[in-house]
C-alpha positions in Angstrom: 0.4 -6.8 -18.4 1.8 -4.9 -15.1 -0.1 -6.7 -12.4 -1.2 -3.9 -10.7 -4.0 -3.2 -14.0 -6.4 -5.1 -15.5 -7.6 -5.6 -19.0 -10.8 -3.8 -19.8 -12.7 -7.1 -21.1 -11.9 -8.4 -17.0 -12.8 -5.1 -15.2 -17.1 -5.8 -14.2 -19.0 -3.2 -12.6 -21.8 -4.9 -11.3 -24.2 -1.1 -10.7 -24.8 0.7 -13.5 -22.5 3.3 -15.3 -25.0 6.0 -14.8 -23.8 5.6 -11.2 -20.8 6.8 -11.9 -19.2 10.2 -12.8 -15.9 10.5 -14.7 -13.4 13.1 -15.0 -10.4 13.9 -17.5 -7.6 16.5 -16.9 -4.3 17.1 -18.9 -3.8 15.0 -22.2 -8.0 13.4 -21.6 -6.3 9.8 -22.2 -6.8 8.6 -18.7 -10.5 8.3 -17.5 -11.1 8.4 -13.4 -14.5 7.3 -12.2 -15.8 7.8 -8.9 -19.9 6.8 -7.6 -22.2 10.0 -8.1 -23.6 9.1 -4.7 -21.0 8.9 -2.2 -17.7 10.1 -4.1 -15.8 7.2 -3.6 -12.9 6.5 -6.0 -14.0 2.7 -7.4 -11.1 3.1 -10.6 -9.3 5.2 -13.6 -8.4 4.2 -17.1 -4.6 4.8 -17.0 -2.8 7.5 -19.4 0.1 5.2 -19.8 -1.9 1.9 -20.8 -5.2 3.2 -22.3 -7.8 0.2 -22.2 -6.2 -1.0 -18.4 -7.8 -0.5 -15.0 -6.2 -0.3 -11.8 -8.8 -0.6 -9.4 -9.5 0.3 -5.3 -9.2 -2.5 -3.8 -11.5 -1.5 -1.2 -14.2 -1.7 -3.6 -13.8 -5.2 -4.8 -16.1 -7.9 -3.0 -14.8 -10.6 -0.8 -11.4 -9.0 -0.4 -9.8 -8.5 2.9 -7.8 -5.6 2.7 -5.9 -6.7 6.2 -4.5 -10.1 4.7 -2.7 -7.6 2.1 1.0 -7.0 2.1 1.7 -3.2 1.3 4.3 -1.6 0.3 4.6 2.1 1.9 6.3 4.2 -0.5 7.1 7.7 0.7 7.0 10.4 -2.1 7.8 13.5 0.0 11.0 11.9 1.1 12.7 11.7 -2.2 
């Protein structure tokens, strides 16, 4: 497993599905969610690994997104 995804059986939403909305485009493998209230973008289902997560970090409980090293990557300049 890539460690940027997690396994389905390790992903927990702790509100409800019905919160959430999900949308499909292209080949419908990959599944993105995002909260029917405020729109926010919580996680998707890749296409490339069906049954994996990756996940907004943002969204996760008792993570401080500061102590994080990142990694800019600039698309546009390639």
């Amino acid at each position: 497993m890539s460690s940027d995804m997690i396994a389905s059986e390790e992903l927990k939403i702790n509100s409800g599905w019905e919160s959430l909305s999900m949308y499909q485009f292209g080949t419908h493998v990959a599944k993105h969610y995002f909260c029917k209230s405020c729109g926010i973008y919580p996680f998707h289902e890749t296409m490339r690994k069906p049954g994996f997560y990756r996940v907004n970090l943002a969204c996760i409980d008792n993570i401080n997104l500061d102590s994080l090293e990142v990694e800019t990557f600039n698309g546009k300049a390639l």
